[in-house]
N, C-alpha and C positions, 0 to 999 in steps of 0.2 A: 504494500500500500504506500502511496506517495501522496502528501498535499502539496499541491500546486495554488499559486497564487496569480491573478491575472489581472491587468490593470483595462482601465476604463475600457468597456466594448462601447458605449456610444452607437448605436444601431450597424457595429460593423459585423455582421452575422458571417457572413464569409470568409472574412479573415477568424474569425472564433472558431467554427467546423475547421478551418484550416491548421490553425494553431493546437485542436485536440488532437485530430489525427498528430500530427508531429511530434505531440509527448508523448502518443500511445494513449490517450486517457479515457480508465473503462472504469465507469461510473460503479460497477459490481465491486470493486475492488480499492479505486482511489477516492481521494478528497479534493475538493476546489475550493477555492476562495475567491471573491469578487469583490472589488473594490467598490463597487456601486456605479453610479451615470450609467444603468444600462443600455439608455434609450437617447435618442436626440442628437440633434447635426450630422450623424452617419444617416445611407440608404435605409437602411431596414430594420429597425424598431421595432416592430410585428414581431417579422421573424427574428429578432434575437431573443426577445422578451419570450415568447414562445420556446424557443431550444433552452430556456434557462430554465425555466421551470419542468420542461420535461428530462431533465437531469434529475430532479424531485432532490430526496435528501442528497445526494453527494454531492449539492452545492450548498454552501453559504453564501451570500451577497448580505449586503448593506447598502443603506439609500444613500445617495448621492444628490448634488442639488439639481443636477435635469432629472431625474426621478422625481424630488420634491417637485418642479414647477409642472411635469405631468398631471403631478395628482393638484397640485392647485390649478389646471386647468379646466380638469375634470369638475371640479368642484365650484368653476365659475369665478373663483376670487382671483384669479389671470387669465389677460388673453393672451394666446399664442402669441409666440412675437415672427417675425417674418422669415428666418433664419430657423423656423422650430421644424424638425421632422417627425413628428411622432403623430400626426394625422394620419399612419393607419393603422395605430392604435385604438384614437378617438372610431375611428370608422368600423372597426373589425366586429363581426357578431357576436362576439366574446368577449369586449371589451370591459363588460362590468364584471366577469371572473378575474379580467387581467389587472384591473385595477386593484380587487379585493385581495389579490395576492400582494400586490406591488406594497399598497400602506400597510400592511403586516410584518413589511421586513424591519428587522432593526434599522435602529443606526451606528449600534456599535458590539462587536460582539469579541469576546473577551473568553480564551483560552487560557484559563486558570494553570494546570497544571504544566502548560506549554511556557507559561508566561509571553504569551502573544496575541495581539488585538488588530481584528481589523476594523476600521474604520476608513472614511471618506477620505477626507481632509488630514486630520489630525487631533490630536490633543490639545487643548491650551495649556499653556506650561502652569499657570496657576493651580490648574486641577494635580489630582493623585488619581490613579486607577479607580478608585474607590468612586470619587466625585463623578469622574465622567461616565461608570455605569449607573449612578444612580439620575444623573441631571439624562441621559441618552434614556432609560426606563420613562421619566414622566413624560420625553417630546414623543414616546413611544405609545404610551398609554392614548396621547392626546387623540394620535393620527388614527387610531384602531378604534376611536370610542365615536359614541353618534353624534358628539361636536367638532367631527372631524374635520369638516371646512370650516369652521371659527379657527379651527387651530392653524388653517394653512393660510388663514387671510391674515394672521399675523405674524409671519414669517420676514415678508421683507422689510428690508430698511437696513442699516449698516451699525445702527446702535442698539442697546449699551456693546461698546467697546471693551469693558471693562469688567472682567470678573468680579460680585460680590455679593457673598454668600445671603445679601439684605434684597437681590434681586427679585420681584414676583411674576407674577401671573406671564402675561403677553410676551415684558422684557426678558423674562428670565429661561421662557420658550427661545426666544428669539436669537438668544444669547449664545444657546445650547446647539441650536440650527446652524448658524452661522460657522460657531466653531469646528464644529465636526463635519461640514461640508464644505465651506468656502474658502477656510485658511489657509493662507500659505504666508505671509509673513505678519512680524509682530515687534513690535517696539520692544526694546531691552527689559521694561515694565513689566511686559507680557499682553499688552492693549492689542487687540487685534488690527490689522490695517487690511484691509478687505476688496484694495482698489489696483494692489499692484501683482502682475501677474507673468511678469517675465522670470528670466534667467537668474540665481540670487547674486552672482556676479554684478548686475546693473540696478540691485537696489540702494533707494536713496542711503545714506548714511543715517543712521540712528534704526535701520529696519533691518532683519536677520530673520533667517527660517525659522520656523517654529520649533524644531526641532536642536534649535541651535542655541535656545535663551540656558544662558547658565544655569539659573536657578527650576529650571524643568522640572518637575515633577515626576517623570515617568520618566526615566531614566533605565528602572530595574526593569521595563518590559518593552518586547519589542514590537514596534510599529507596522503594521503592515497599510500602507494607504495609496493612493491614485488621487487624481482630480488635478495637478500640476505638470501639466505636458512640457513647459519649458523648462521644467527642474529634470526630467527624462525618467532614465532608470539610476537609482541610488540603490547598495546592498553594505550596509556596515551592521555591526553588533548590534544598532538598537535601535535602524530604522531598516522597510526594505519601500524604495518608493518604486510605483509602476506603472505610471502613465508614459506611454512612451510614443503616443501623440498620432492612434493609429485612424484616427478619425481627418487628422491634417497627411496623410499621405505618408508616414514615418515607418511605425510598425506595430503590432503588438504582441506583448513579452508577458512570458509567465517565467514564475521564479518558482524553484523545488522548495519548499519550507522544513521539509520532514518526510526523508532523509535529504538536507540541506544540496543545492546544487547549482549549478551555471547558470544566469536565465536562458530563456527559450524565446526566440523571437521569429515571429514568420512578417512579410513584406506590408504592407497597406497601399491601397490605391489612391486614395486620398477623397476629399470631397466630394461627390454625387447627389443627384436629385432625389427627394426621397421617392419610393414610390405611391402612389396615389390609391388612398385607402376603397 
């Protein structure tokens, strides 16, 4: 048995089939991991959403934030934006099983005994493991329960910035959203900055990856997450990042976790139209 870990599919369904066959991977036997963004700005959406969940248990995923803007499309509290592919999702005759599956996944799921977590984005260095599965449990609770579009219309917006444990209701959803899906870097503080989204080579001064604040918190576990296509693939002792940007024409990579090993990268074509629900 092998867990494999696989960064953003983004409706690339063909390069995914491509990428299983090439690790060999037989759902009877192995484990996956998914970094979340299943859906959106790649061709096929449908069909990747579709092959994820017919893998049934020998996948894990977590939601990502073109997952979250899915279901808050669903739910009326956004519109598409013009760049969205997941219209034949909205379209598809199963759509309301696929969504009932989608707001069910976590956002963060947390390998005890492995000491390893996958998640979207990342951790705020504020938090301890502790913190971010119980704050990831209540945005979880929210999205599964019958106010679950109250919970996704208050999602956006870029503030609070700022971890504190005096945060409530909306903010403190908002909070929890944001970090575990959107981040990628963060003031020495640990303030989220939510706007900058290249290479960490070309950020401002005073900004550093999240994973790089000294005083980090989750230090003792390791990170497994995607949603950062310019940071690529990263594999050190206490992060493994895996967007490796297969939706812009780059590629996508899975990495062995257990029994630990090289990543796995097959080719990407790059941007297409999506197809028409």
């Amino acid at each position: 048995m092998t867990l494999y870990a696989i960064g953003d599919l983004q409706g690339c369904a063909r390069p995914f089939d491509a990428l299983l066959e090439e690790i060999g991977f037989n759902p009877e036997r192995d484990r996956l991991w998914l970094v979340g963004d299943l859906v959106n700005r790649g061709p096929d959406s449908l069909a990747t959403l579709r092959r994820v969940i017919e893998l049934g248990d020998a996948v894990t995923t977590v939601l990502g934030n073109h997952d979250l803007h899915l279901l808050a499309a669903v739910a009326g509290v956004r519109k598409p934006r013009p760049g969205d592919t997941f219209g034949d999702v909205l379209a598809a005759p199963d759509a309301r099983e696929l969504v009932e599956w989608l707001r069910h996944r976590p956002l963060l799921h947390h390998d005890a005994a492995a000491r390893r977590v996958l998640v979207h984005a990342g951790i705020p260095p504020a938090w301890s493991i502790e913190d971010a599965e119980r704050e990831a449990r209540a945005v979880e609770a929210a999205l599964r329960g019958r106010k679950w579009r109250d919970a996704l219309a208050g999602m956006y917006g870029n503030e609070p910035r700022r971890w504190s444990p005096d945060l409530e209701g909306t903010a403190r959803l908002r909070y929890t959203i944001n970090a575990l899906t959107r981040m990628r870097f963060c003031a020495p503080d640990g303030a989220l900055d939510l706007e900058r989204s290249g290479p960490p080579d070309d950020a401002p001064k005073g900004l550093v990856p999240w994973f790089d604040v000294p005083t980090r918190r989750t230090k003792d576990v390791h990170i497994v997450f995607g949603h950062w296509s310019a940071l690529g693939v990263v594999t050190r002792d206490d992060i493994t990042a895996l967007d490796s940007g297969c939706v812009w024409g780059r590629a996508l990579t899975a990495v062995p976790l257990d029994p630990p090993g090289p990543p796995i990268a097959v080719p990407c074509s790059g941007p297409k139209k999506a197809k028409k629900g």
